[in-house]
Every structure is written in C-alpha cells, then in structure tokens.
VOPAGU-2260 file (C-alpha; in pm, 1 decimal, decimal comma):
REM VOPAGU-2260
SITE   aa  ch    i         X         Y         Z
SITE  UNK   A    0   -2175,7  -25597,6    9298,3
SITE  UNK   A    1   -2265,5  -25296,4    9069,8
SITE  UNK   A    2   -2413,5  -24964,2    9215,2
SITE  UNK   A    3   -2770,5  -25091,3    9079,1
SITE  UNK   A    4   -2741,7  -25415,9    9280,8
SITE  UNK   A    5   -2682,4  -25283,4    9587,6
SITE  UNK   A    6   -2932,1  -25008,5    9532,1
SITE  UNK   A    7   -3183,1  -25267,1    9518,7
SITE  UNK   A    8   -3056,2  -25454,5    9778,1
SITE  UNK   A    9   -3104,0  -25179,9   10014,7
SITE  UNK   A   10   -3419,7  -25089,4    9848,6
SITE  UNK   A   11   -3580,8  -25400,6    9920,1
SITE  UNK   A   12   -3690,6  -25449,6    9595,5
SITE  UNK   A   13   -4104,3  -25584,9    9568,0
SITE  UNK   A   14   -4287,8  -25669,4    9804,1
SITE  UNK   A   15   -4651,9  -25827,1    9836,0
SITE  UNK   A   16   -4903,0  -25531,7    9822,7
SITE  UNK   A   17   -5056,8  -25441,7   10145,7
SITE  UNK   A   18   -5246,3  -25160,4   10308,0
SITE  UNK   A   19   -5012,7  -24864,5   10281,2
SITE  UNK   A   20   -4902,5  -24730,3    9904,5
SITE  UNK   A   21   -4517,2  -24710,8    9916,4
SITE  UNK   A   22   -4468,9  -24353,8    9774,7
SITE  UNK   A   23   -4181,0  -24193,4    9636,7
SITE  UNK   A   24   -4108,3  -23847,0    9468,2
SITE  UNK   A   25   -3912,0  -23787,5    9186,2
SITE  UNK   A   26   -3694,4  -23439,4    9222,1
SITE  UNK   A   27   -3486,2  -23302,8    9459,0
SITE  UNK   A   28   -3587,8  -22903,9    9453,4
SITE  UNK   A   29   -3768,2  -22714,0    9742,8
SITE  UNK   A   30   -4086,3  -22755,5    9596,7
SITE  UNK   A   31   -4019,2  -23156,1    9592,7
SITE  UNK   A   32   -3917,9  -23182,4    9921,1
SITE  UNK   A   33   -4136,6  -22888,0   10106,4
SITE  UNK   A   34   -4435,2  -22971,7    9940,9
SITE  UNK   A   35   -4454,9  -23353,4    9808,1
SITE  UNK   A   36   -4184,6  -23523,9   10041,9
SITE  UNK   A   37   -4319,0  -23361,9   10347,7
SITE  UNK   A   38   -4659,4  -23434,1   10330,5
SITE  UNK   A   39   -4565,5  -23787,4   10212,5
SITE  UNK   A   40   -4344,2  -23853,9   10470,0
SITE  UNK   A   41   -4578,9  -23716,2   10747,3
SITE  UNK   A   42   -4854,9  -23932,7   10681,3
SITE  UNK   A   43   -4978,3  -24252,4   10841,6
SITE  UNK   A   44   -5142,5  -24413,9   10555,6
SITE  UNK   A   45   -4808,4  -24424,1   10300,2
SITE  UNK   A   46   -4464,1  -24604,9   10334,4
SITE  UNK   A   47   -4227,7  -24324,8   10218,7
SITE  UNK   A   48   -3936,5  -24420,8   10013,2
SITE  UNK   A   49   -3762,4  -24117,0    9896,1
SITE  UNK   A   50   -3662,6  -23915,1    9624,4
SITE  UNK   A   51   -3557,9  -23928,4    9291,7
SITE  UNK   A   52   -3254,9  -23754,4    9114,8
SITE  UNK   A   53   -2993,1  -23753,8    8888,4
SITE  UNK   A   54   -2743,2  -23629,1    9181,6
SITE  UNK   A   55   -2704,0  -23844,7    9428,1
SITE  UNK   A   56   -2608,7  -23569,3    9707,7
SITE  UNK   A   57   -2926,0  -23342,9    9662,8
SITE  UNK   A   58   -3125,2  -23690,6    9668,6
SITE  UNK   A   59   -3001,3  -23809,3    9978,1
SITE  UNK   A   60   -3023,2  -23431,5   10062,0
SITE  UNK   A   61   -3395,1  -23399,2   10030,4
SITE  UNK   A   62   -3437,1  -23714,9   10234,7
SITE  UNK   A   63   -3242,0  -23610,8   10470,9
SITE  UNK   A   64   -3478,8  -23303,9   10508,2
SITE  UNK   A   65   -3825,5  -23470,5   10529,1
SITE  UNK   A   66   -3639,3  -23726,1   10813,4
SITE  UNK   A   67   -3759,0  -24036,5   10606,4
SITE  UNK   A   68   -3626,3  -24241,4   10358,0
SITE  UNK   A   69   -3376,8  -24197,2   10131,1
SITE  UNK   A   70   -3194,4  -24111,1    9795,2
SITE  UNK   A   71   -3211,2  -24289,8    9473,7
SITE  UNK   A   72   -3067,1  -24217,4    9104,6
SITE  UNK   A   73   -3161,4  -24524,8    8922,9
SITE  UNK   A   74   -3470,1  -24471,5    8808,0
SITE  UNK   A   75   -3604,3  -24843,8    8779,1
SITE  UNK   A   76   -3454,8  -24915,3    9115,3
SITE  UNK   A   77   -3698,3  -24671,6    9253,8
SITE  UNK   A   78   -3981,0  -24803,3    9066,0
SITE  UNK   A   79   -3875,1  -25145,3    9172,8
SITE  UNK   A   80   -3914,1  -25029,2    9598,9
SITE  UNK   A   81   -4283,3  -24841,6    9471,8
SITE  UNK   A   82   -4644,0  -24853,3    9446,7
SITE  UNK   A   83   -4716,4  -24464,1    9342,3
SITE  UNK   A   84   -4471,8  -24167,9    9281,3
SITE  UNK   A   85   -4519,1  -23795,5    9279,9
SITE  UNK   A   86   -4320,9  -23575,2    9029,0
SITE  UNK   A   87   -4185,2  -23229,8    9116,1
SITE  UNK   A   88   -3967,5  -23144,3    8830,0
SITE  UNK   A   89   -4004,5  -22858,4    8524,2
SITE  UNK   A   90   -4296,5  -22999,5    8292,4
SITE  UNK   A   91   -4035,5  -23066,3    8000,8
SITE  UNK   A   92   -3875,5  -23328,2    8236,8
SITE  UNK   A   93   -4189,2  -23416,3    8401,0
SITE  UNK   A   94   -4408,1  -23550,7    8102,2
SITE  UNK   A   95   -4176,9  -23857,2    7948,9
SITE  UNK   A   96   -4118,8  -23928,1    8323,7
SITE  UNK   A   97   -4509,4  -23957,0    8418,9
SITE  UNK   A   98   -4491,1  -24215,3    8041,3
SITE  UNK   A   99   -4228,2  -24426,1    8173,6
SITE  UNK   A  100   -4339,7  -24471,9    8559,4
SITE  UNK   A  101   -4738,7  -24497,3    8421,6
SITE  UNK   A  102   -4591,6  -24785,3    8188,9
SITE  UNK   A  103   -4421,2  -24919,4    8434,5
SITE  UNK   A  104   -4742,9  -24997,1    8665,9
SITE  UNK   A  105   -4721,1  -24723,4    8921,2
SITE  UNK   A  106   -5028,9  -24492,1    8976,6
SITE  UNK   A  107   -4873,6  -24116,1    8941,8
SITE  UNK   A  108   -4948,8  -23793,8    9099,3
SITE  UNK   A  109   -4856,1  -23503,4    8843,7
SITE  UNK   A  110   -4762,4  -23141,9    8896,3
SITE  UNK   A  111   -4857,4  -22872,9    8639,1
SITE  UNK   A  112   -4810,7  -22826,7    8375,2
SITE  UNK   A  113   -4814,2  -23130,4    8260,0
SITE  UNK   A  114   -4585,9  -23125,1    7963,2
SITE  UNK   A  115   -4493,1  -22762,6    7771,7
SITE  UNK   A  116   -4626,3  -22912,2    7435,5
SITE  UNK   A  117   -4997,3  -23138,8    7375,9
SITE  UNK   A  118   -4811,5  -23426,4    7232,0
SITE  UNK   A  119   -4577,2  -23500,1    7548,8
SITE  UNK   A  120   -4886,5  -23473,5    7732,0
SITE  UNK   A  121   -5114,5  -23684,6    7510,8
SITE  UNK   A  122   -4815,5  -23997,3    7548,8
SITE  UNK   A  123   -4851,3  -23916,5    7953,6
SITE  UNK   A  124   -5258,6  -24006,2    7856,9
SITE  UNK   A  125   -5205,7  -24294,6    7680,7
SITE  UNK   A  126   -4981,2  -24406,3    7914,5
SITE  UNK   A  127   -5205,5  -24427,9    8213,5
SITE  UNK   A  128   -5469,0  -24542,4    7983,4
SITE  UNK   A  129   -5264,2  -24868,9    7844,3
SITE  UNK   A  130   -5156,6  -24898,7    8209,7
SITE  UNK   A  131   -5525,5  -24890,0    8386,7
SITE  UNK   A  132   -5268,6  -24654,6    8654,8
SITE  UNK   A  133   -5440,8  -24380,3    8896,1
SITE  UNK   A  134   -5343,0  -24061,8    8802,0
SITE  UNK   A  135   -5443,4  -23703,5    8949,4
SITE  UNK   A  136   -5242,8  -23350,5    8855,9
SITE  UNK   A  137   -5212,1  -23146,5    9174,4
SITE  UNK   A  138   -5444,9  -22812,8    9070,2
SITE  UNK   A  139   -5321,7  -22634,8    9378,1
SITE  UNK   A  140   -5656,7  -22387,1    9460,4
SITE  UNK   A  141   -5886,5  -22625,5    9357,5
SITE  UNK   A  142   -5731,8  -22810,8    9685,8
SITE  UNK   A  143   -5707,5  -22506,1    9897,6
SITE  UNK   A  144   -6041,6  -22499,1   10148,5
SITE  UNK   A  145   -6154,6  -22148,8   10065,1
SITE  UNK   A  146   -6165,2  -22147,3    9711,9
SITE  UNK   A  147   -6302,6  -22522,8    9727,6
SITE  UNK   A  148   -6628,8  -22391,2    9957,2
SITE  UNK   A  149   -6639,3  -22039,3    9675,4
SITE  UNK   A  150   -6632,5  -22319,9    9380,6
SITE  UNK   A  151   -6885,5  -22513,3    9550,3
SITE  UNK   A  152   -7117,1  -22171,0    9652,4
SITE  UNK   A  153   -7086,1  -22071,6    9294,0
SITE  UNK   A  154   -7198,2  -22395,9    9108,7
SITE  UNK   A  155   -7534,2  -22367,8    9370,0
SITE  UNK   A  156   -7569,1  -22023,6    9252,8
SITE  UNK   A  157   -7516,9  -22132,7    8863,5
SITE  UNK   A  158   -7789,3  -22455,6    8913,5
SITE  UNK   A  159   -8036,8  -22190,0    9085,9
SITE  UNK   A  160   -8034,8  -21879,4    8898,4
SITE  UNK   A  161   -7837,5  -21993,2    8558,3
SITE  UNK   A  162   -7506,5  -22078,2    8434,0
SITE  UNK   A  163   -7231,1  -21793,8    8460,7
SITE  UNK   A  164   -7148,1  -21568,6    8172,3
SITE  UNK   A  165   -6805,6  -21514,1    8214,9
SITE  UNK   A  166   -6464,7  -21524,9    8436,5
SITE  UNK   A  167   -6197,1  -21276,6    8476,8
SITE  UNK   A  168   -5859,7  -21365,6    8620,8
SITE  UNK   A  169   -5568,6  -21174,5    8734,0
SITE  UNK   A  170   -5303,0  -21403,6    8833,7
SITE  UNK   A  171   -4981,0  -21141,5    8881,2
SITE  UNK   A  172   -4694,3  -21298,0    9101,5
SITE  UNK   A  173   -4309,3  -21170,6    9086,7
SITE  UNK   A  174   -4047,4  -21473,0    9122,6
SITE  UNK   A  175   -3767,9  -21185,0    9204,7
SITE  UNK   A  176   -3905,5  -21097,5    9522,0
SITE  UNK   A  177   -3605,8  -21166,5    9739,0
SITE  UNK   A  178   -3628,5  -21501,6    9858,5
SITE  UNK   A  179   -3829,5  -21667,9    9607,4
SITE  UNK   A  180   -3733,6  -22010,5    9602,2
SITE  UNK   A  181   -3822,7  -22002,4    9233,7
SITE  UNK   A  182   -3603,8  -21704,4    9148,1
SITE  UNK   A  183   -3349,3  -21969,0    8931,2
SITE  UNK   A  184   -3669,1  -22166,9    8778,4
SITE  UNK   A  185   -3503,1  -22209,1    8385,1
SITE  UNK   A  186   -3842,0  -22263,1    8287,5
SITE  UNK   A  187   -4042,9  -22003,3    8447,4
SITE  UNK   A  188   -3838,1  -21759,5    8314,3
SITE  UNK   A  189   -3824,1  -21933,7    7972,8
SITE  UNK   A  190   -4173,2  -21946,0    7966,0
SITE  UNK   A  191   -4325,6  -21692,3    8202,3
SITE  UNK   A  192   -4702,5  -21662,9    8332,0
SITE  UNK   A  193   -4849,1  -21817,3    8016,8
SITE  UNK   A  194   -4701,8  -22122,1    8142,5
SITE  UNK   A  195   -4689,4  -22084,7    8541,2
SITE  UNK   A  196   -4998,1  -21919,8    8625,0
SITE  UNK   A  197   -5207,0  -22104,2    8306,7
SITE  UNK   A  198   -5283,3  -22362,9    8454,1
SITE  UNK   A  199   -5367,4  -22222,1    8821,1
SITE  UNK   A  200   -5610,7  -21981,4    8647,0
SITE  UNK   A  201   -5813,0  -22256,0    8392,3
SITE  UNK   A  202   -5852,4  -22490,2    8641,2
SITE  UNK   A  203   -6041,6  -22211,5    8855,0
SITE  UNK   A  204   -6209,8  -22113,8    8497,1
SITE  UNK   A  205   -6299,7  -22455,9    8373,3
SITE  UNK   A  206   -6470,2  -22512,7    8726,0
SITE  UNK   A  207   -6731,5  -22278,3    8657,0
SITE  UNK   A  208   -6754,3  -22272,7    8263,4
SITE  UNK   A  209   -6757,9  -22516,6    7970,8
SITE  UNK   A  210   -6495,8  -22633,0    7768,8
SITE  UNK   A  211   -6231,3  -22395,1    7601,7
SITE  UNK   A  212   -6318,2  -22382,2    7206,5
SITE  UNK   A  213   -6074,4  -22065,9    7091,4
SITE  UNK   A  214   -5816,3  -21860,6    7221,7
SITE  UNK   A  215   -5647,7  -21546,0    7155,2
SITE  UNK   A  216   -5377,7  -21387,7    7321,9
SITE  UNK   A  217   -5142,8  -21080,5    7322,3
SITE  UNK   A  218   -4798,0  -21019,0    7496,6
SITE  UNK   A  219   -4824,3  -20708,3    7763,1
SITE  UNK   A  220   -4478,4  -20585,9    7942,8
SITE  UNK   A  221   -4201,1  -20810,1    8025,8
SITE  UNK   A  222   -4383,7  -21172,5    8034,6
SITE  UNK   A  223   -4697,4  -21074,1    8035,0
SITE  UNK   A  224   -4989,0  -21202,9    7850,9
SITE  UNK   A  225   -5337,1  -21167,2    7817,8
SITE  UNK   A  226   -5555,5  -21411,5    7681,0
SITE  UNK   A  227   -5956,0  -21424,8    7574,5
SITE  UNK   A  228   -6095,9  -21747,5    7580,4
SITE  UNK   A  229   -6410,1  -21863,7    7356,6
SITE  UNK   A  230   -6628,8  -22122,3    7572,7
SITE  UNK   A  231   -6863,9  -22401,6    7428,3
SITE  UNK   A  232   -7221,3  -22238,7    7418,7
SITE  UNK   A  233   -7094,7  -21857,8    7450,0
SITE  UNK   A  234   -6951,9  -21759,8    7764,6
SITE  UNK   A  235   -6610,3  -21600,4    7753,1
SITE  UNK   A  236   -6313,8  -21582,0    8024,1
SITE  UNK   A  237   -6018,5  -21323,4    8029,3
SITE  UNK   A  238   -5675,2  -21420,8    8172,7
SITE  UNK   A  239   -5414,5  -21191,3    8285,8
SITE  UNK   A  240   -5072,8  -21394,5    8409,8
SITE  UNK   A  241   -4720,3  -21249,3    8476,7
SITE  UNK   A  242   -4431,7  -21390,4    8709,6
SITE  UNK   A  243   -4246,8  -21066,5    8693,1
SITE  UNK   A  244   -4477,4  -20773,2    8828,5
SITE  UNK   A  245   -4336,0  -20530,4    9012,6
SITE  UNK   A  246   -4337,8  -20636,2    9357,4
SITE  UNK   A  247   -4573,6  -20378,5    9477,1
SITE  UNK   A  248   -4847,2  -20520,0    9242,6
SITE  UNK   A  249   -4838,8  -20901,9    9292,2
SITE  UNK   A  250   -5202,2  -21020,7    9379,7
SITE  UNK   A  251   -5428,8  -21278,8    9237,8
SITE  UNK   A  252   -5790,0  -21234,5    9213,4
SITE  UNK   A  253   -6093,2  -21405,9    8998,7
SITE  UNK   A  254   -6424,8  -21243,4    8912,2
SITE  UNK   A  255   -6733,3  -21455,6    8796,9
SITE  UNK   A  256   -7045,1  -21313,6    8650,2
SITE  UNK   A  257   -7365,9  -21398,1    8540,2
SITE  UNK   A  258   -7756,3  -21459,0    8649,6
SITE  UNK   A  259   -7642,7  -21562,0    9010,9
SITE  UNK   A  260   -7458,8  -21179,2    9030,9
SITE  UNK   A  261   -7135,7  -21081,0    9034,0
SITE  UNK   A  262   -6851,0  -21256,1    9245,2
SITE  UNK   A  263   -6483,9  -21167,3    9311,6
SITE  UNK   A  264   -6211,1  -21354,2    9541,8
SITE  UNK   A  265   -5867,6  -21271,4    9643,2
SITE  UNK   A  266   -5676,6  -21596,4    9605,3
SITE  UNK   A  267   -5520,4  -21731,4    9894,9
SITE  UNK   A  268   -5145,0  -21781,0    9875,7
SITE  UNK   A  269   -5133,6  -22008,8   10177,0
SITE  UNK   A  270   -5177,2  -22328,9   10295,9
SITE  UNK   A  271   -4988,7  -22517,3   10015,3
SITE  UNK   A  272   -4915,1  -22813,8   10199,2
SITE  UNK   A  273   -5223,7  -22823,5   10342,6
SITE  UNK   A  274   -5402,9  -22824,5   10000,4
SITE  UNK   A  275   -5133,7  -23075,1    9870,6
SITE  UNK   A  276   -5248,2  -23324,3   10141,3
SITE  UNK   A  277   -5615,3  -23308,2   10059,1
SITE  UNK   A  278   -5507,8  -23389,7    9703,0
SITE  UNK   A  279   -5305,3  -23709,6    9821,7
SITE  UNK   A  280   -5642,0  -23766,8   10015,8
SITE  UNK   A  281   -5808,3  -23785,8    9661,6
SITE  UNK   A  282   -5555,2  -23963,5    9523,6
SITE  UNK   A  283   -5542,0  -24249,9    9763,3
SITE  UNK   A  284   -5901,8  -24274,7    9717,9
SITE  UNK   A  285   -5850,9  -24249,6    9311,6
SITE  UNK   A  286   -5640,3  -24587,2    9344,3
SITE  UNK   A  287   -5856,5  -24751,0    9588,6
SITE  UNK   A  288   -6102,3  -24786,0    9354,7
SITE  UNK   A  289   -6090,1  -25004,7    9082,0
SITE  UNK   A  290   -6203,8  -24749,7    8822,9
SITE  UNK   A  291   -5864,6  -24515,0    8881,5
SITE  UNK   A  292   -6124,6  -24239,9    8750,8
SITE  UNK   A  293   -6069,8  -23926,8    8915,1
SITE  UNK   A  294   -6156,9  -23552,1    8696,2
SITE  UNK   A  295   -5809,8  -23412,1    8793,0
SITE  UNK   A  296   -5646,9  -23677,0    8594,4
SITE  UNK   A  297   -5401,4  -23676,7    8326,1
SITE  UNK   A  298   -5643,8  -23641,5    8079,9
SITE  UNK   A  299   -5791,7  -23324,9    8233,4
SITE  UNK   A  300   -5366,2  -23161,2    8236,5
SITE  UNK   A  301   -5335,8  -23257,0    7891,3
SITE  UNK   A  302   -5648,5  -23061,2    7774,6
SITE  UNK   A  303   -5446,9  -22795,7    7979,5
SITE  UNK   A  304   -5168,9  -22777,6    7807,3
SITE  UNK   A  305   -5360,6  -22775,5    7459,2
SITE  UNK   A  306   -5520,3  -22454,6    7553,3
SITE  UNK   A  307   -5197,7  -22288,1    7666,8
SITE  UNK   A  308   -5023,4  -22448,7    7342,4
SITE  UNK   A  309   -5320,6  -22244,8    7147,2
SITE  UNK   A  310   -5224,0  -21926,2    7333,5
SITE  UNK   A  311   -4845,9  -21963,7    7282,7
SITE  UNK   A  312   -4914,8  -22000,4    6914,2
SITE  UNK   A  313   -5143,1  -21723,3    6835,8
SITE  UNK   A  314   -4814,7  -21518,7    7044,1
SITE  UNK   A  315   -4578,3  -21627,2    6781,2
SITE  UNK   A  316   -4762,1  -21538,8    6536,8
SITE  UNK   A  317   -4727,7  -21162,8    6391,6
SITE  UNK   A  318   -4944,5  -20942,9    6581,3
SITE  UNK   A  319   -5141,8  -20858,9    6216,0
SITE  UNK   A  320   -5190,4  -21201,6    6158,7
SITE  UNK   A  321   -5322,8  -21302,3    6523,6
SITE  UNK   A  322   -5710,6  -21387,6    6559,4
SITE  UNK   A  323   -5816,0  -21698,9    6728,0
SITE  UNK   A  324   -5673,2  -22055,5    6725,9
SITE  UNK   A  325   -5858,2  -22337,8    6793,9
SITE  UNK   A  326   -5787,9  -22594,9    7045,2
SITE  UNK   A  327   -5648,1  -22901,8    6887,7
C-alpha cells in the first residue's frame, strides 16, 4: 500500500453530505493553528479534519495542538476527507492553492492578501466562479464587534446627514517586538506594510467610501509607505502602513470625515479569534445558501490586491516619474 492509500484509508475518504461541513486548514504556522484550527476545532457545527502541510511533523504538530484531528501532506487526500478548507499560508502560496481546492468543489475561506499580484488573484475568482464554491476572505476588523457597531454608526450617520468626504488611516505595527510570532514572516518583511496592513486598512476604507479609481504612493523610512487614494465621485482616503515602527510608536487608528462630523477610532488589537469565529459564522451561512454570495468574497480580495498592485507600481517607479496609476 503506498503512503497515499493509507492516507485515505485513514481519512475516510467521501462521505454522504450531512449537517456539519467537514473543515480542514491548510498550513501549519501559529496563525493556522491559533487562529483557524482552534476556532474550527472548538465548534459544534463543523467536523474538523486537520491541517495541511508539506511536513508531515509540523502537520501532525498543529493537530496535535488544537486536540482534534490530524496531519495530512497529500493535498488531494485532504480534499478527498473535506467539504470546506481555510488557508493560513503567505498570499504567494495561498492564491494557486484557493484555484486548485475552489476547482476541486470545496467552498474556501481565504486569508489576506489574497495573492501578491491581480492575476493570481483573478484565477482564485474564476475559480470559485466556474466552481459555484462559497468563498469569504477573513477581513479581520470588519469581524471584530467594536469596529463592526462604529461601521454600522457611521453608515447611519452617512444616510442622514451625507456621504463622508474622506478617511485617514494609520496602521503602524512593529513585527520585532520581542515575541512576535511573525518576527520570521519571509513575506512581511519582503513586502512590508503595503502588503500586511493594505488590506486591514481598505477594507475599513472601502466600508465607508466608494470604489478606489487612482492611487499614488511614496516610500517613508524603513518599509513605510504612504498612499492617497482617488475615490469614484471625489472623496479621497490617506493610508499610512509600516510593520517596523519603533516599538514605542505602534498604534492603529482611522479618522472619517464629512457632513455627519468628524470621527476617529483606536483599532482594537484583540479578540482575533473571536472575530475569526463570527466570520466562520458568515461563512457557514454563505454556503448554506444556494447563492454562495457573500461581499467578503474572493472577488472583493482580488479588487484588493489590484489597488495595492497600483501602489506597489507607482513605488517602483522613479520618484520624478510617479503621479497616479489607475486601478486595472
């Protein structure tokens, strides 16, 4: 018997689709396990399976921590013993992972970014499209109760006084602290706030104002970067995002403005795993019906990314030559 056959021998392989999703995760970091795998594998509503990863230790490892299923590194074994997986792996890895399970029938739930270019994350798109797959990205403060309840005091203020003019954020977080559990991320430090913070801070701007039409950007100390954004119909946003501030500074804070007055919040930094299991709520509820619609979906990342692959092209241009780019 090869190692595939008895991995699906002890998997189980398929079985006839009942009342609780069978749920996996694919990655073996902290953030797969302390976020996704324990808030999977504490609820009563999902089978949990395990994780996903290319060594077989930290796999069995991860399961080992949540105190429920167990590890898997053949990836179509896996999706064999599944109805759903959630991926908690760099976005480079992520996006042609989120194509292959979408295509492969099972409803996804994505981390962010997405992908680290649009055209990864436009084959993720298509992918759940062809598929007819649920599919929601995991926007972590749109989840989080306090800034849901601002969001939702904001838009009332917007419908009764006027849309808002503009947001300011000031996302500025330092993955050196001493004990980060990010402090080896290859791709945060490849690719800095731009790409970390980016998407935390649109998805708290695109609540409030239309969509993105042109960016510009320029590189501050270290990583950095500050970026002007050009809404549809006028109103404007400013984004500030570093993952190396000195530790002294780190705090993240959004400013709205408009008819309705002038609004700031200090963004909370916990309650992650609370915030991840009101997303799996939404999920759930995103596959239950037979539309798979839900505005968090892969559609919404990709049109993520595209704005922060504007940004990261206007930065590699020369700073003479930098104006605005328009979203592709």
């Amino acid at each position: 018997m090869t190692a595939r056959d008895q991995e699906s021998a002890t998997a189980g392989g398929r079985r006839d689709v009942g009342s609780r999703l069978r749920f996996a995760v694919l990655g073996t970091g902290y953030w797969a396990w302390w976020c996704h795998g324990t808030v999977l594998a504490g609820r009563s509503d999902v089978d949990f399976v395990g994780f996903w990863g290319r060594d077989a230790t930290k796999a069995d490892a991860a399961a080992a921590r949540v105190g429920r299923g167990r590890g898997f590194t053949d990836l179509d074994v896996l999706l064999d013993a599944v109805d759903a997986v959630a991926i908690a792996l760099p976005p480079d890895v992520q996006a042609p992972l989120a194509a292959r399970v979408a295509r492969a029938g099972k409803h996804v739930l994505l981390d962010k970014p997405l992908a680290l270019d649009p055209v990864a994350a436009d084959e993720v798109v298509a992918a759940v499209a062809d598929s007819g797959v649920a599919s929601l990205s995991f926007m972590t403060y749109l989840f989080q109760a306090e800034v849901a309840a601002w969001l939702d005091r904001l838009r009332e203020l917007a419908a009764a006084h006027g849309p808002w003019e503009g947001v300011a954020v000031s996302c500025a977080g330092s993955i050196d602290t001493p004990g980060n559990p990010y402090i080896d991320s290859v791709w945060r430090r490849e690719r800095g706030g731009l790409w970390d913070w980016g998407p935390h801070a649109l998805s708290l701007v695109l609540s409030l104002l239309p969509p993105v039409e042109r960016v510009s950007a320029a590189r501050g100390v270290r990583d950095t970067v500050h970026l002007g954004l050009e809404h549809a119909g006028g109103p404007l946003s400013a984004l500030t995002l570093t993952v190396t501030a000195p530790q002294s500074a780190q705090e993240c804070v959004v400013t709205v403005w408009g008819p309705g007055g002038r609004h700031t919040l200090s963004l909370p930094t916990g309650a992650l795993r609370e915030a991840y299991d009101r997303a799996v709520d939404q999920f759930l509820k995103a596959v239950a019906r037979g539309s798979r619609s839900h505005p968090l979906d892969a559609a919404y990342a990709s049109r993520i990314v595209a704005v922060l692959d504007a940004a990261e092209r206007q930065l590699a241009r020369p700073a003479e030559q930098r104006t605005t780019a328009p979203i592709a």
